[in-house]
C-alpha positions as CSV (number, residue, x, y, z in Angstrom):
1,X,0.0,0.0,0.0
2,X,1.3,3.2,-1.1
3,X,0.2,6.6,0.8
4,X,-0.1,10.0,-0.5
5,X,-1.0,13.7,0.8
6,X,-3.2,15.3,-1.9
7,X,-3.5,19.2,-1.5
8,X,-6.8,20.8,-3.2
9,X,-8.4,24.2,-2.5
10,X,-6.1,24.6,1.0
11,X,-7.2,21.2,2.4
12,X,-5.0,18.1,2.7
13,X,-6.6,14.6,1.7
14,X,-5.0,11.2,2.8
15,X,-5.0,8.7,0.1
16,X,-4.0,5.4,-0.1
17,X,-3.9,3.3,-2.7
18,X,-3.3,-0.9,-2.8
19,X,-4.6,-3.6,-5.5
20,X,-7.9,-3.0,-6.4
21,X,-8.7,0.1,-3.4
22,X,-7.9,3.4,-2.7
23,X,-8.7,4.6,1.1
24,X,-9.8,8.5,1.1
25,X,-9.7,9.9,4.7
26,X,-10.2,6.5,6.1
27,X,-13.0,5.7,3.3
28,X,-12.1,2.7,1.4
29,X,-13.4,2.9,-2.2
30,X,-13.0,0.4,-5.0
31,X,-11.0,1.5,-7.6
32,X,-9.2,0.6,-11.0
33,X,-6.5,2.6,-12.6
34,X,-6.2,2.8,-15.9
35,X,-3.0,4.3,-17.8
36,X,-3.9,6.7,-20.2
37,X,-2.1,7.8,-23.4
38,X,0.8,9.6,-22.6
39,X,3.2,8.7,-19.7
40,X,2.1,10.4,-16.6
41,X,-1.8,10.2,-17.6
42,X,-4.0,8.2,-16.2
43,X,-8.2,7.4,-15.7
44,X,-9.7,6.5,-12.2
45,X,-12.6,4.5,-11.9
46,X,-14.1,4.9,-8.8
47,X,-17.0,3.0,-7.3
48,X,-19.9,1.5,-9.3
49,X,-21.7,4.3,-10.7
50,X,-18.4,3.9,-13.6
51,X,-17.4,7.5,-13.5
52,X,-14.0,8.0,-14.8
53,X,-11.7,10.9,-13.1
54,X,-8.3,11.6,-15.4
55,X,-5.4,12.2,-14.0
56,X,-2.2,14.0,-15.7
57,X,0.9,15.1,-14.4
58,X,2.0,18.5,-15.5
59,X,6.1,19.5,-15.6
60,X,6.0,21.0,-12.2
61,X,5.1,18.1,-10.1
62,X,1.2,19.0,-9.8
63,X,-1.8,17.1,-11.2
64,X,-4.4,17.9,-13.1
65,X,-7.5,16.0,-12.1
66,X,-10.5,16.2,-14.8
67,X,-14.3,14.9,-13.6
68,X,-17.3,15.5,-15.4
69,X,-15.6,18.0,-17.4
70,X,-14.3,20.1,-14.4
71,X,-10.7,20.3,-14.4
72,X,-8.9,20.9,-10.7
73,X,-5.3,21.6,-9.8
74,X,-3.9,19.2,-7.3
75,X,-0.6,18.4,-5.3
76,X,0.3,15.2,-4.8
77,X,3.3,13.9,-2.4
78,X,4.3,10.7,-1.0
79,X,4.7,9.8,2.3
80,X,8.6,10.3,2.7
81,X,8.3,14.1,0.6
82,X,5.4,14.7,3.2
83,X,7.8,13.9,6.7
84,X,10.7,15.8,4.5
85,X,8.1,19.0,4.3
86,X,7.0,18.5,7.8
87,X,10.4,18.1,9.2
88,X,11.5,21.2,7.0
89,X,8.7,23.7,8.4
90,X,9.2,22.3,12.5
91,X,13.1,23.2,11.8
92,X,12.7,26.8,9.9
93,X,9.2,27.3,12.7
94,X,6.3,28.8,11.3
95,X,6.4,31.2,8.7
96,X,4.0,32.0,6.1
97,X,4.3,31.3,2.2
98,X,7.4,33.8,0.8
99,X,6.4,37.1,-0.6
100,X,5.8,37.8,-4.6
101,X,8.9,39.9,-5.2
102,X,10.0,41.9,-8.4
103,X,12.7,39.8,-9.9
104,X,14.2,43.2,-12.2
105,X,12.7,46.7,-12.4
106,X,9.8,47.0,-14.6
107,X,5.9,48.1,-14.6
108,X,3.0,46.4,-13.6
109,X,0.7,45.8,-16.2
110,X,-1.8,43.6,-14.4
111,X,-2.5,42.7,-10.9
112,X,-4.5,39.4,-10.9
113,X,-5.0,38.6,-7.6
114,X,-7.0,40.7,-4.3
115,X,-6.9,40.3,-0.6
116,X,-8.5,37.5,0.9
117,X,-8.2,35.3,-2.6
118,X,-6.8,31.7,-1.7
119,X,-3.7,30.7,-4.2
120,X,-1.8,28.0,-5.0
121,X,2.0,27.7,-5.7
122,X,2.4,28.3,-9.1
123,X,-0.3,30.6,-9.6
124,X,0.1,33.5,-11.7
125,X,-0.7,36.6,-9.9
126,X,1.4,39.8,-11.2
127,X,2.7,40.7,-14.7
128,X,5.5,42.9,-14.9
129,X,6.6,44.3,-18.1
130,X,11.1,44.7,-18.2
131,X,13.2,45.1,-21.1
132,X,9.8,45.2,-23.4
133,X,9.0,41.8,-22.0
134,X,6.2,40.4,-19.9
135,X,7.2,38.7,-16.9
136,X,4.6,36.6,-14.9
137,X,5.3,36.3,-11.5
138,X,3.6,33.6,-9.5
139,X,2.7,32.4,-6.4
140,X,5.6,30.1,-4.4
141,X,3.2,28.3,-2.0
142,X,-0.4,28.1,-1.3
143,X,-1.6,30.6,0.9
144,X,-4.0,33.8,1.1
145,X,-3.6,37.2,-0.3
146,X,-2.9,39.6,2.7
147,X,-1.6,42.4,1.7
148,X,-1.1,43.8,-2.2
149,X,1.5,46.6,-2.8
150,X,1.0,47.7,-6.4
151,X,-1.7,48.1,-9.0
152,X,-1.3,48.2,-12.9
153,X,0.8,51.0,-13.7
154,X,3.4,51.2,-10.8
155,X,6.7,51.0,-10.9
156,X,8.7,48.5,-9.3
157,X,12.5,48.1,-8.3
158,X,14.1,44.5,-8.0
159,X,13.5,42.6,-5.2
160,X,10.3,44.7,-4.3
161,X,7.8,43.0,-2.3
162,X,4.4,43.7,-4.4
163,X,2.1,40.7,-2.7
164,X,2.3,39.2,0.9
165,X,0.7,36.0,2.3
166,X,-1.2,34.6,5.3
167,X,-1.2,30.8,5.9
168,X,-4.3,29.6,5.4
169,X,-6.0,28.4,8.6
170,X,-6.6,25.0,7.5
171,X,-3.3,24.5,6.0
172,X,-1.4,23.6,9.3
């Protein structure tokens, strides 16, 4: 039996998968997996009503999870990344997701994020336009928007902080 930590929307889901089964928060379900075209890609059947859930890996380690035509962002870690993480946050103590910082001088052209909006690392939340080029800058972790320190048309210097995060309550 393998076990994974799934993170969706802020919340953290226990899985775990063996021949036949996968357990969801303590919920055992039967399942088959199915590979799916490319590597990485894979359908889920889940129960007997048949549904199918498809599953793809993207490059940068998260999943997206496609059900009745509703596509969802997920991370997904095994059980020795998830001790690694934990181990990780207990030594640095607790500190929220990193800041979205300027990376060169430029000028904002969009904001897409506002306070109180939930995130997820990788997230694109601030385009900044430097050396006539448009540079997304995204999100590091998940967390919530707390503070924003530009709008469309400032100008920023490198290194600038220009969003700021809050752990999200149910993250810990």
């Amino acid at each position: 039996m393998k076990t994974y930590h799934v993170m969706l929307d802020g919340r953290e889901f226990i899985v775990e998968v063996s021949d036949g089964a996968v357990t969801l928060n303590g919920e055992t379900l039967v399942a088959e997996v199915v590979p799916l075209g490319p590597v990485g890609s894979f359908g889920l059947g889940v129960g007997s009503s048949g549904r199918m859930l498809n599953a793809e890996r993207g490059p940068d380690g998260h999943w997206t999870i496609d059900v009745d035509g509703r596509s969802r962002r997920i991370r997904v870690i095994d059980e020795r990344r998830h001790a690694i993480e934990q181990m990780t946050i207990a030594a640095k103590g607790a500190q929220g997701p990193s800041p979205v910082r300027a990376n060169m001088p430029g000028l904002v052209v969009s904001v897409r994020a506002e306070v109180g909006d939930r995130v997820q690392a990788g997230q694109g939340l601030v385009i900044v336009e430097a050396m006539k080029m448009e540079n997304e800058l995204r999100a590091q972790a998940d967390g919530i928007v707390h503070r924003i320190h530009v709008k469309a048309g400032d100008t920023v210097e490198k290194d600038q902080v220009l969003i700021e995060f809050e752990m999200a309550e149910d993250a810990s």
